[in-house]
N, CA, C and O of each residue as an XYZ file, in Angstrom:
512
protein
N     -79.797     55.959     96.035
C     -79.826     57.376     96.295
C     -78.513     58.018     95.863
O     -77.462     57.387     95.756
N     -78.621     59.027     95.676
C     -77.498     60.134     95.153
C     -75.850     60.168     96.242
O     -75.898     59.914     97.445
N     -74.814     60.448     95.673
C     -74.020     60.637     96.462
C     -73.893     62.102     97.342
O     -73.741     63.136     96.692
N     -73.954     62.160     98.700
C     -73.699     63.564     99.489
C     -72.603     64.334     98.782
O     -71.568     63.895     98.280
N     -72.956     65.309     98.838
C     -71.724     66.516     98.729
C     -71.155     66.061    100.093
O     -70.072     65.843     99.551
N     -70.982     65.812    101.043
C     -69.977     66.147    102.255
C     -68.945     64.192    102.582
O     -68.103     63.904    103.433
N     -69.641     63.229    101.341
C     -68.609     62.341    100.989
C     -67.273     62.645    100.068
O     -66.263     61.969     99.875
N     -67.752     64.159     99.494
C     -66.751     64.242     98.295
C     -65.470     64.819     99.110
O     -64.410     64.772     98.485
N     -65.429     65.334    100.368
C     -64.797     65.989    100.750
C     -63.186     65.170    100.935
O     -63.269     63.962    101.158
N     -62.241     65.566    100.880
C     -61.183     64.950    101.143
C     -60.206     65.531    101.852
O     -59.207     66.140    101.470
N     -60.778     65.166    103.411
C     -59.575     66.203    104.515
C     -58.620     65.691    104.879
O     -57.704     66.312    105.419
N     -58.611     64.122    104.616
C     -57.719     62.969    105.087
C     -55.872     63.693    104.797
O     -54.960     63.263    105.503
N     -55.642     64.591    103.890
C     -55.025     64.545    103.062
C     -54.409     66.045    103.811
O     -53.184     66.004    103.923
N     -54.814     66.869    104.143
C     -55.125     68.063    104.683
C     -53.989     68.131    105.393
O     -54.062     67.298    106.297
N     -52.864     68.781    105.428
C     -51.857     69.209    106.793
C     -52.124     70.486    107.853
O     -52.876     71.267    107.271
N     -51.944     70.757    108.575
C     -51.857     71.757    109.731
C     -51.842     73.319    108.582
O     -52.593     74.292    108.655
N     -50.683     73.060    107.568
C     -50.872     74.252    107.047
C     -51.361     74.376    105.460
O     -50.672     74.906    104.588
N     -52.692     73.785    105.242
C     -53.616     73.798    104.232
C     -55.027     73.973    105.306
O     -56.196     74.061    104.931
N     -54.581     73.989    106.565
C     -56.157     74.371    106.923
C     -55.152     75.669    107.777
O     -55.340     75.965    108.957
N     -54.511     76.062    107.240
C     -53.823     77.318    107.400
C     -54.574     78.031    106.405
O     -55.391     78.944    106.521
N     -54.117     77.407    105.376
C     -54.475     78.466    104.124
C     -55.344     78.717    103.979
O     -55.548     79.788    103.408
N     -56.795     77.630    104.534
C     -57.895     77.747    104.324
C     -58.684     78.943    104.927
O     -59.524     79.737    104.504
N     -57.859     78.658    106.436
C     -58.781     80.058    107.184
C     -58.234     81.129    106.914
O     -58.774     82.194    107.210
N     -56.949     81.061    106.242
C     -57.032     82.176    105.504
C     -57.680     82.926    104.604
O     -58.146     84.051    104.785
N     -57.705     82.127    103.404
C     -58.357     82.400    102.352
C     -60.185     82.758    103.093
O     -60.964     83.646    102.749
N     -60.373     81.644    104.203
C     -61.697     82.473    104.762
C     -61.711     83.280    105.320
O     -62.813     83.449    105.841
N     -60.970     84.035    105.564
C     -60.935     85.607    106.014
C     -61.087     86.398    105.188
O     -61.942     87.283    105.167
N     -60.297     86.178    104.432
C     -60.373     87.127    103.310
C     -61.455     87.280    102.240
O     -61.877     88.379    101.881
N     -61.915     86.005    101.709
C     -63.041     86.139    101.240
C     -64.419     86.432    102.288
O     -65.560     86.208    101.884
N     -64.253     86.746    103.115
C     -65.542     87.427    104.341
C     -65.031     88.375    103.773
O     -65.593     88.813    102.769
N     -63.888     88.939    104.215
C     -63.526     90.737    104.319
C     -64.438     91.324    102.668
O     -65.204     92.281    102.562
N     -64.014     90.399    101.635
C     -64.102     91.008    100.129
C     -65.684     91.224    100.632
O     -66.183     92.243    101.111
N     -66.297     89.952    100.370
C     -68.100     89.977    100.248
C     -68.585     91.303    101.042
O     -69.086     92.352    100.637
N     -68.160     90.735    102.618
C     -68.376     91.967    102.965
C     -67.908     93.527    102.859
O     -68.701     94.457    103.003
N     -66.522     93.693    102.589
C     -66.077     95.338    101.917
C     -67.246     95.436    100.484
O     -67.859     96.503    100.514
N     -67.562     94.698     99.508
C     -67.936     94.866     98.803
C     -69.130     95.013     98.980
O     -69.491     95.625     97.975
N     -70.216     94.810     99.771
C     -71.555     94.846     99.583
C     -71.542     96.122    100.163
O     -72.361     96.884     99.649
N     -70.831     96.621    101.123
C     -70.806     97.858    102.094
C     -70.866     98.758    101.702
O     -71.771     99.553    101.956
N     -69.152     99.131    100.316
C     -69.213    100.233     99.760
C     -69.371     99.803     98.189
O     -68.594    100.117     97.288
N     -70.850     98.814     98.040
C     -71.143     98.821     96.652
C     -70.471     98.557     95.575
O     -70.713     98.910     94.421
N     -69.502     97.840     96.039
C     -68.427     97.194     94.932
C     -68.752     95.398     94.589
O     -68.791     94.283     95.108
N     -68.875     95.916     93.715
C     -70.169     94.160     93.086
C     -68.375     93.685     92.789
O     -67.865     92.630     93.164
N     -67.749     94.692     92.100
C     -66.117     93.254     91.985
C     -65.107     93.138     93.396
O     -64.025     92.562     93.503
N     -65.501     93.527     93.916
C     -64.511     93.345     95.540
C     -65.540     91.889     95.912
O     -64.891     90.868     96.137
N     -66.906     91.781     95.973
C     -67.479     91.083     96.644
C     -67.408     89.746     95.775
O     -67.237     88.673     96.353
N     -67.533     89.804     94.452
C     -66.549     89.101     93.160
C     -65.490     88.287     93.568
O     -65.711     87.078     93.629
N     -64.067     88.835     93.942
C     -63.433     88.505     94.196
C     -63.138     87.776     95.629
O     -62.346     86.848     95.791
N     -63.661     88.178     96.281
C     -64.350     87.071     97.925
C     -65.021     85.999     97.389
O     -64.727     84.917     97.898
N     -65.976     85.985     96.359
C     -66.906     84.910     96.006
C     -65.568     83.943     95.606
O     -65.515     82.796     96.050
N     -64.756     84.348     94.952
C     -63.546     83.682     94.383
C     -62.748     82.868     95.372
O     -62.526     81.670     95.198
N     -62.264     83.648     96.559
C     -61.549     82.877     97.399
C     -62.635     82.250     97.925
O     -62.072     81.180     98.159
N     -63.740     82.081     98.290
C     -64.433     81.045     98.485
C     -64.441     80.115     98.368
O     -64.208     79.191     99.146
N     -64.853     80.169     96.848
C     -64.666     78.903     95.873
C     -63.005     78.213     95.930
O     -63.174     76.995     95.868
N     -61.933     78.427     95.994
C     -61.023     78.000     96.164
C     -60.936     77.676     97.069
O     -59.883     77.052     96.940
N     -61.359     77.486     98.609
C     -61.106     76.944     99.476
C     -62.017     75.672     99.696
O     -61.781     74.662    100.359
N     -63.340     76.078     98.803
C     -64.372     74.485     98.797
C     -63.062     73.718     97.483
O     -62.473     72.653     97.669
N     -62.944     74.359     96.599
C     -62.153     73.406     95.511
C     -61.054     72.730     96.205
O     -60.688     71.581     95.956
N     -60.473     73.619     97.218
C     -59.048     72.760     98.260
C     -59.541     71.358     98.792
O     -58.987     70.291     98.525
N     -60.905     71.545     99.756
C     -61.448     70.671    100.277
C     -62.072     69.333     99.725
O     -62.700     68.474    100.343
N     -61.755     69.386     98.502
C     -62.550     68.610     97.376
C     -61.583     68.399     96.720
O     -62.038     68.265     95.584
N     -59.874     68.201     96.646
C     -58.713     67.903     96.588
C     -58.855     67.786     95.495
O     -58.484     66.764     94.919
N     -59.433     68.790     94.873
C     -58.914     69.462     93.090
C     -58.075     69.962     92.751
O     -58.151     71.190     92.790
N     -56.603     69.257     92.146
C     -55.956     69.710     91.826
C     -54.654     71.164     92.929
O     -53.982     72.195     92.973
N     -55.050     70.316     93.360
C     -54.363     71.485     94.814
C     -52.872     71.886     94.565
O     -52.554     72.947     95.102
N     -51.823     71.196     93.799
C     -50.447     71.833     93.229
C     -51.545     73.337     92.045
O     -51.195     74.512     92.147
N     -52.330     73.076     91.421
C     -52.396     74.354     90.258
C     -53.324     75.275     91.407
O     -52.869     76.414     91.505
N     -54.307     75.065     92.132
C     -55.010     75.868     93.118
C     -53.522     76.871     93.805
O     -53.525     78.100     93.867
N     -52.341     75.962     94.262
C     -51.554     76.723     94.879
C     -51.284     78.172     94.383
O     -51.565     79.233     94.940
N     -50.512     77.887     92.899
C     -50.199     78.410     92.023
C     -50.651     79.606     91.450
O     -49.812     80.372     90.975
N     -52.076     79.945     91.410
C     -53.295     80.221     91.036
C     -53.605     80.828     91.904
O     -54.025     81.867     91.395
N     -53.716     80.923     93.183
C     -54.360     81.588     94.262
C     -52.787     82.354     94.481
O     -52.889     83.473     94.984
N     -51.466     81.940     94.197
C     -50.305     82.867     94.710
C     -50.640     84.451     94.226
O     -50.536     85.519     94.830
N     -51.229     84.011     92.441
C     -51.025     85.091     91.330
C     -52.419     86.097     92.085
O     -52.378     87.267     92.465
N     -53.556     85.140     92.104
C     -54.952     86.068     91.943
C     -54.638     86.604     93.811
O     -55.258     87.667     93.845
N     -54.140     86.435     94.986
C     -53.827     86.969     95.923
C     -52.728     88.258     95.598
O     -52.783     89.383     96.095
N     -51.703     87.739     94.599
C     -50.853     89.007     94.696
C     -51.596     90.236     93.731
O     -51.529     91.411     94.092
N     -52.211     89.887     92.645
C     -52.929     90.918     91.949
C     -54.073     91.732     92.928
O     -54.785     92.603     92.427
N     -54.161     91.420     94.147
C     -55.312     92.245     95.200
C     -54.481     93.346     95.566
O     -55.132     94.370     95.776
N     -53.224     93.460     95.710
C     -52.249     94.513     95.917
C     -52.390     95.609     95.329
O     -52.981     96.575     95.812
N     -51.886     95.571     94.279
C     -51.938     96.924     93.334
C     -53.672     97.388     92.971
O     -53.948     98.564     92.731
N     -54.652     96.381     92.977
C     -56.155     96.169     92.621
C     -56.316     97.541     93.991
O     -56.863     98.636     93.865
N     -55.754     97.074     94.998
C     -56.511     98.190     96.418
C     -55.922     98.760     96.723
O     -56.166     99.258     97.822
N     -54.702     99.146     96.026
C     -53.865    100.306     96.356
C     -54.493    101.151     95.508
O     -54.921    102.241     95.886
N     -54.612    100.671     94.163
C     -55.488    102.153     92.809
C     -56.731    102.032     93.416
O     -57.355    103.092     93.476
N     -57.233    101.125     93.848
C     -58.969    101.043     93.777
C     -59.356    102.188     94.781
O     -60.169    102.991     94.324
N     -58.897    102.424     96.140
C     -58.646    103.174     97.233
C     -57.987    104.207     97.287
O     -58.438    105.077     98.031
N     -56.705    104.502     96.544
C     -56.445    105.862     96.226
C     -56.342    106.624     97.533
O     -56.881    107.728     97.600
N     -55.649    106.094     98.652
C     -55.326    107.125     99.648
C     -56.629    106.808    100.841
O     -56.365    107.109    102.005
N     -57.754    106.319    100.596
C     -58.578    106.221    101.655
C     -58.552    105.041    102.079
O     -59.571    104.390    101.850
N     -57.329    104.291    102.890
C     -57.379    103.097    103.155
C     -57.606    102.980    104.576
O     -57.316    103.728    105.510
N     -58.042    102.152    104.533
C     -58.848    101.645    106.273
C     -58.298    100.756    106.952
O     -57.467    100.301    106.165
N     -58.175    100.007    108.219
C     -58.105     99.111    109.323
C     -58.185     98.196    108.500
O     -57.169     97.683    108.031
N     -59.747     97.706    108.071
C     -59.680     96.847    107.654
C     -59.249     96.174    106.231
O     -59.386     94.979    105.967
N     -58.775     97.033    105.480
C     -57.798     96.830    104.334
C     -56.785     96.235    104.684
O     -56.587     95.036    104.485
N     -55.797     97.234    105.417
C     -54.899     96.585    106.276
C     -54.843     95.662    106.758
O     -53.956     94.911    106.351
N     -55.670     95.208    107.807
C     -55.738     93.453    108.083
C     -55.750     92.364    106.986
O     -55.087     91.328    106.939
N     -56.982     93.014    105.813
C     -57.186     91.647    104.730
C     -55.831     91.834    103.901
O     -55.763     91.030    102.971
N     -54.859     92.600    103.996
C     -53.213     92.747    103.115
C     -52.774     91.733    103.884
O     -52.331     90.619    103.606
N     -52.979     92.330    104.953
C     -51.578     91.169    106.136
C     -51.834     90.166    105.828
O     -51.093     89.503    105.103
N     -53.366     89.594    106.447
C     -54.013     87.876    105.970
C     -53.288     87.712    104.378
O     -52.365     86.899    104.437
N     -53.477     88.265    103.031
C     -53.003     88.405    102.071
C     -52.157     87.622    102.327
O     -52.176     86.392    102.386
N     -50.972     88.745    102.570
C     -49.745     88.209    102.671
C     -49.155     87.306    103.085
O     -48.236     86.854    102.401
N     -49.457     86.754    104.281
C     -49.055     85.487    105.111
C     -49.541     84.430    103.829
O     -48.666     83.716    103.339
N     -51.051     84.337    103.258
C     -51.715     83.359    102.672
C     -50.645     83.061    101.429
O     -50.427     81.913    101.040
N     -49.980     84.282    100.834
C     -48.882     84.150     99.465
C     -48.190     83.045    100.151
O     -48.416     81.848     99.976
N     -47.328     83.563    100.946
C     -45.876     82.592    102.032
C     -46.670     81.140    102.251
O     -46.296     80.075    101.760
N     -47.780     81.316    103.044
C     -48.275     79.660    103.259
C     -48.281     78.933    101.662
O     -47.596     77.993    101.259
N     -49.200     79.650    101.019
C     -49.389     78.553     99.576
C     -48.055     78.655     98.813
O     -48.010     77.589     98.199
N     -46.783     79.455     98.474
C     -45.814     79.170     98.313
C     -45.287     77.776     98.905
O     -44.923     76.779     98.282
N     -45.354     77.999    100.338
C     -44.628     76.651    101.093
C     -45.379     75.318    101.045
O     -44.862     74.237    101.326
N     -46.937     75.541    100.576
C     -47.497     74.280    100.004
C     -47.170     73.989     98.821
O     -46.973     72.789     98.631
N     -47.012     74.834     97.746
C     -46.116     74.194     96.784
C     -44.992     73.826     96.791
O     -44.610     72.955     96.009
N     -44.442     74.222     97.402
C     -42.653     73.611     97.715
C     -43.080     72.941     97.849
O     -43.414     72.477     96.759
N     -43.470     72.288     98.741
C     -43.781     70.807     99.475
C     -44.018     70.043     98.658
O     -43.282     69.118     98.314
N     -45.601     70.443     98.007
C     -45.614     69.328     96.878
C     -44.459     68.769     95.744
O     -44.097     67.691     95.271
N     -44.190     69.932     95.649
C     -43.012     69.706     94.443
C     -41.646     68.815     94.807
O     -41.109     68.038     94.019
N     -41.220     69.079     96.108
C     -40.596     68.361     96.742
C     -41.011     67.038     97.587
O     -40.213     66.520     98.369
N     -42.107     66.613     97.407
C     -42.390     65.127     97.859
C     -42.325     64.230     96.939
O     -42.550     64.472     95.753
N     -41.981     63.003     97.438
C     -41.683     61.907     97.162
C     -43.033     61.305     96.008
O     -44.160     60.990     96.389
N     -42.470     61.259     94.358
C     -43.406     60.492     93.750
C     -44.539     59.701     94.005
O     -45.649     59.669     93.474
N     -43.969     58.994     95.040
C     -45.256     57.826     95.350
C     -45.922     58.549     96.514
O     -47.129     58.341     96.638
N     -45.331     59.369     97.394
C     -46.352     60.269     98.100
C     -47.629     61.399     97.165
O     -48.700     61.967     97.377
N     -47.068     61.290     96.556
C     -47.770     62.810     95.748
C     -48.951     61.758     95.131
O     -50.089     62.219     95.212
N     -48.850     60.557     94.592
C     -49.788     59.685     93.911
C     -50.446     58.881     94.740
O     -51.157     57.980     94.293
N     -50.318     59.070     95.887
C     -51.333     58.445     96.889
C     -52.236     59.503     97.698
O     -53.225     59.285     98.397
N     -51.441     61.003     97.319
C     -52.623     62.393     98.022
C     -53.197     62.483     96.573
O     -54.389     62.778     96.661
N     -52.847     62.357     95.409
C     -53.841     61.977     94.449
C     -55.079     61.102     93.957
O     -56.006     61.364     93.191
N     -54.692     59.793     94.797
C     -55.783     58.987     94.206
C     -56.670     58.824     94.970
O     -57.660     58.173     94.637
């Protein structure tokens, strides 16, 4: 029989603050799907589908130094994206998904430090 999707998972590996990032990133991708289906924005709900997917790709220990990296840039480009996109009518809940934002930049920053700063043979054993 076939291998499960929920063998592929690799949480073993996981610290306190990568399932930081995670519920982060799941906040935020709720907020998008949902801001986006609400006020009819097929690319807000786009971009939730996105942090989604990056948090199953975390869990599935793909490449998680370039995920860091990658999610710093496509999190900080939501900034200026909902400051023009909104134009003065910003809401509660904008505000909250910035803050989550923001903290999520600082956490995946400090997961890359980390990586970058661990020990060779550590880094090749959360690899293999």
């Amino acid at each position: 029989m076939g291998q499960t999707f929920r063998s592929d998972l690799e949480t073993d590996s996981l610290a306190p603050a990568h399932w930081l990032a995670i519920l982060l990133v799941l906040i935020t991708g709720v907020i998008h799907v949902y801001a986006g289906l609400v006020e009819g924005r097929i690319p807000v709900s786009l971009a939730g589908a996105g942090f989604l997917g990056a948090a199953v790709l975390v869990l599935l220990d793909y490449r998680r130094p370039l995920l860091y990296l990658v999610g710093i840039a496509y999190t900080a480009v939501q900034f200026p994206l909902w400051y023009v996109a909104n134009a003065g009518e910003y809401t509660t809940l904008g505000y909250v998904d910035k803050i989550v934002q923001g903290v999520l930049i600082v956490v995946l920053a400090y997961l890359y430090w980390k990586d970058r700063n661990a020990p060779e043979r550590e880094r090749d054993a959360t690899t293999a």
